[in-house]
C-alpha positions in Angstrom: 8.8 -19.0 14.8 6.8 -16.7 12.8 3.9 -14.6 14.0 0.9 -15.5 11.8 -0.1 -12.0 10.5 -4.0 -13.2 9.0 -5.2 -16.6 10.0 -4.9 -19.6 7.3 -7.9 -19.5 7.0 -9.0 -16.3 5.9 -9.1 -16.4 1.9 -6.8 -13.0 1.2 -9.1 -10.8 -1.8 -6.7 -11.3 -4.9 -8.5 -7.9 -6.0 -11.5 -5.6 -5.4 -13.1 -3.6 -7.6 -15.5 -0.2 -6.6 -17.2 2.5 -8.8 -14.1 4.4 -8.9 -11.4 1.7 -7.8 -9.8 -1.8 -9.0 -7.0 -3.0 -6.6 -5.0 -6.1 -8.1 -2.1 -7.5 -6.6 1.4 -5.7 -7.1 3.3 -7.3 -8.6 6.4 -7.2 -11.9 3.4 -7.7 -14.4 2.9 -4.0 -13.3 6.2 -2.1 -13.4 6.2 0.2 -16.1 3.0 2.0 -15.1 4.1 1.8 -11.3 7.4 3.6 -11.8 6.2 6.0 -13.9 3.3 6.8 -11.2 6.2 6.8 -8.6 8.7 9.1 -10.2 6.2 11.4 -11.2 4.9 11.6 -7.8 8.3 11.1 -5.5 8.8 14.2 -3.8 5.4 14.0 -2.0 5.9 10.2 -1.7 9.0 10.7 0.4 6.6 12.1 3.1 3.8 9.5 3.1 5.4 6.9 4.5 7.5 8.4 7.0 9.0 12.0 7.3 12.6 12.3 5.1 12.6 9.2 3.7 14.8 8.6 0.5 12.2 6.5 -1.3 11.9 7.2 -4.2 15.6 8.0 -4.9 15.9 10.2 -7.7 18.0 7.6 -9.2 15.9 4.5 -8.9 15.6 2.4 -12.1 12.8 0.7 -13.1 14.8 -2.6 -12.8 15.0 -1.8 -9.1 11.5 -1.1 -9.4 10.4 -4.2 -10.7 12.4 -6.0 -7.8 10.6 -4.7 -5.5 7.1 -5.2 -7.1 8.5 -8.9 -7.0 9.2 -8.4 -3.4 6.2 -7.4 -2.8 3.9 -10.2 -4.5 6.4 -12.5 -3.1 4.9 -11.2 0.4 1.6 -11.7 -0.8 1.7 -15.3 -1.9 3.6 -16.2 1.7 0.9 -14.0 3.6 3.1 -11.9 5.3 1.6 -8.7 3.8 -0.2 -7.5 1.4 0.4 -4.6 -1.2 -2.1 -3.8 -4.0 -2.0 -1.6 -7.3 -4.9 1.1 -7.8 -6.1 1.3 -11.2 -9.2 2.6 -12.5 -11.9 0.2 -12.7 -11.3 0.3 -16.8 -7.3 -0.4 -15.3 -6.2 2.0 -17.8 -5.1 4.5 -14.9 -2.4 4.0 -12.6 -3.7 5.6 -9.4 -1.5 4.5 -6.7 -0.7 2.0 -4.4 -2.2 -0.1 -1.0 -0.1 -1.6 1.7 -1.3 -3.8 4.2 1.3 -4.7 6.5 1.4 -6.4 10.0 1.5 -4.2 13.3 4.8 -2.5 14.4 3.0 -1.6 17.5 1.5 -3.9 19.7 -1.8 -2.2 19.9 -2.8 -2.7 16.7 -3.0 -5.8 14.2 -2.4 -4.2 10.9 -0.7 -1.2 9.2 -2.4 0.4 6.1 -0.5 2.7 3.9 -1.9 4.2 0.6 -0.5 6.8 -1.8 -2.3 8.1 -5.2 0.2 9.7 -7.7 0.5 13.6 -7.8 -1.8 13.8 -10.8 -4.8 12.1 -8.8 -4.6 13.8 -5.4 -8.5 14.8 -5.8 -9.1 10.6 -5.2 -6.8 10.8 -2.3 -10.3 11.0 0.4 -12.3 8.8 -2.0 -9.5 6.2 -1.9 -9.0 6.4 1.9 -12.6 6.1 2.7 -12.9 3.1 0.2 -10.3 1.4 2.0 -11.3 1.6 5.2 -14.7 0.4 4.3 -13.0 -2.4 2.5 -11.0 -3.5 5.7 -14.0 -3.3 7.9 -16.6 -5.7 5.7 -13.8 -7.6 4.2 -11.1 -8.5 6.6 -10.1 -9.6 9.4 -9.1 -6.9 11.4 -10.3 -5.3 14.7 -7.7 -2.2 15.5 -6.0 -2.0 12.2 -3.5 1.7 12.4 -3.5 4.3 9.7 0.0 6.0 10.5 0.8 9.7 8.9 -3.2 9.7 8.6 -5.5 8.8 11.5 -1.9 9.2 13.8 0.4 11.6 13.1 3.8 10.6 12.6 5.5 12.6 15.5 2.9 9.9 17.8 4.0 6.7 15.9 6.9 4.8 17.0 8.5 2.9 15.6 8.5 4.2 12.3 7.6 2.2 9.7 9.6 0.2 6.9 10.4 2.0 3.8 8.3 0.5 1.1 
């Protein structure tokens, strides 16, 4: 039987838009300006998820990439987590990427991941702080966990899936 992750009844934000922000759902519709913000960014990004991680491999093709943005939306439409695309709010600016995922750990009920590509590291905070306001008015979520940020990774166990 499957854990229900958000209740049915919570209406899951199809985007959300802020004065420096628009998050949209990832998806295939997106894969050109998402593997170019990953490659360009994928030394760094092999550290935010979890230390030494091979994602991004060097060798990753955007086909691959666009399977997993498929992935991904697929797990949006069946509620089992949700990933979203930053853009600026004109959406002419890939600025990264928002994962939230259910809990690894049983102290928490949600896992929340973000990235910005290497070229937008000064949004980094912004981004982060915009979240987590997000989560707290918008969703459902009492002790959701900020691994490699608000716990470091040498505390979190397990570690968490590659994305």
């Amino acid at each position: 039987m499957r854990q229900i992750f958000i209740p049915e009844t919570y209406q899951v934000p199809t985007s959300f838009e802020s004065d420096r922000f628009r998050f949209e759902i990832l998806g295939p519709q997106i894969a050109e300006m998402d593997y170019e913000a990953v490659m360009s960014s994928k030394t760094r990004l092999r550290s935010v998820f979890f230390e030494a991680t091979e994602w991004p491999r060097d060798d990753m093709s955007l086909d691959e990439n666009r399977n997993d943005l498929a992935r991904h939306e697929s797990e949006f439409n069946s509620r089992e987590a949700f990933a979203y695309t930053v853009l600026s709010p004109d959406r002419k600016k890939y600025i990264g990427c928002l994962y939230i995922d259910p809990p690894t750990v049983p102290e928490f009920d949600s896992e929340i991941y973000l990235w910005v590509r290497d070229d937008c590291l000064e949004l980094d905070g912004h981004l982060y702080d915009t979240v987590k306001a997000w989560l707290d008015e918008c969703w459902p979520f009492e002790k959701p966990a900020f691994p490699g940020r608000e716990i470091p990774w040498e505390q979190w166990t397990p570690h968490p899936k590659i994305k």
